[in-house]
N, C-alpha and C positions, 0 to 999 in steps of 0.2 A: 634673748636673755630676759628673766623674770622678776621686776624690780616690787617687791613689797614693799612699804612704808606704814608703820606702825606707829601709834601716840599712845603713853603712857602719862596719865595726872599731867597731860598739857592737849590744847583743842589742835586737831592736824588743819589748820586751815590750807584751801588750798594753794595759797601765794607760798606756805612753809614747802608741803608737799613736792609742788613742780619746782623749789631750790631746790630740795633734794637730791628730788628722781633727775634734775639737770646735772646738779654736782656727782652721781654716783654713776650715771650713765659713760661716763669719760673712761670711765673704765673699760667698756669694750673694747677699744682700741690697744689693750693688751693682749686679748685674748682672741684675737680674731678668727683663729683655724675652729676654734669651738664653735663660735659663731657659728662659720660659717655650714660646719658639721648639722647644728642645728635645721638653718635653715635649708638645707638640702633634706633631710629629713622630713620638715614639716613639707614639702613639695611630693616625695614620694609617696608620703601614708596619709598624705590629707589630711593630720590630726595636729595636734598640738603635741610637739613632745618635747618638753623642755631640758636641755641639759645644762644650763646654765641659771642658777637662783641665786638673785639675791635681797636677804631680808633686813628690812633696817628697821629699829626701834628706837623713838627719840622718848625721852622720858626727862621729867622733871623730880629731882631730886629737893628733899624737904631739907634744910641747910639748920643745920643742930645750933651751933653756937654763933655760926655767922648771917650777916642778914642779906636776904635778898636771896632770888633759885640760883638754883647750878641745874646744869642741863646735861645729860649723858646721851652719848649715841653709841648706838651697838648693830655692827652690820657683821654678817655672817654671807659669806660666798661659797656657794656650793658647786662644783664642778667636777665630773669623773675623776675619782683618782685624789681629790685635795677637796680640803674645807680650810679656808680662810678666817678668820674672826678678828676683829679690828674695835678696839673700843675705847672712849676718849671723854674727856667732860670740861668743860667750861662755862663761865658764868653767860654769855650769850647762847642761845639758843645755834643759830648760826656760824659761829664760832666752832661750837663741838663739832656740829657736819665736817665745817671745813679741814678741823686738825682729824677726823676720822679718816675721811675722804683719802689726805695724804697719806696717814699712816695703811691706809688698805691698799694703797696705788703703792706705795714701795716695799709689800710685801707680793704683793702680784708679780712686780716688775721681775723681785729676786726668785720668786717660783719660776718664772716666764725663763729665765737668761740659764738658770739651772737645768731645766728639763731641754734647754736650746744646744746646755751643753755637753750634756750625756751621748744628745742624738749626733754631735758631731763627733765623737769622741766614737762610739759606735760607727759611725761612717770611715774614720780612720782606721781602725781596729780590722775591717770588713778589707783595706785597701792595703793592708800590711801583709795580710793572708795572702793574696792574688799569688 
């Protein structure tokens, strides 16, 4: 999986960055047959071939009437078949990741359990035929 991390009107330091790319990485563990599709791929054609992207943008918002920044995060997950987008803002920096982070990891989960449930539901359907 291919983790981007982007800064908009705030500096990506690297302590910010590896919070990040740490917090958004936990994500794999939902998707793991992709993965793993992945890295069998990169083993037979020697190349890089990603099927799994994701791009995160952290940006600082200019705050109109109140004082002090607001922070927005916007992550985008691309995978065969589905495009994820998750976006979130808070007055910490840190903050935003974290309430993005969750809100992308409980739409994964519900993508994950759906397409879990179709394939059982087809396994049935195949056992009702016999």
């Amino acid at each position: 999986m291919e983790i981007i991390v982007r800064a908009k009107d705030i500096e990506l330091t690297p302590h910010l960055e590896n919070y990040t790319r740490k917090k958004f990485s936990s994500i794999k563990r939902f998707i793991p047959k992709l993965i793993e599709k992945e890295e069998e791929d990169k083993e037979k054609l020697g190349k890089d071939v990603s099927r799994v992207l994701m791009e995160i943008e952290i940006e600082r918002l200019t705050s109109g009437q109140r004082k002090g920044d607001i922070y927005r995060t916007e992550v985008h997950l691309t995978f065969p078949g589905k495009k994820i987008r998750a976006e979130e803002t808070a007055e910490l920096v840190k903050e935003a990741v974290d309430r993005t982070k969750d809100d992308l990891e409980r739409q994964v989960k519900k993508f994950k359990e759906k397409k879990d449930d179709l394939q059982k539901k087809g396994g049935m359907e195949a056992k009702r035929r016999r």
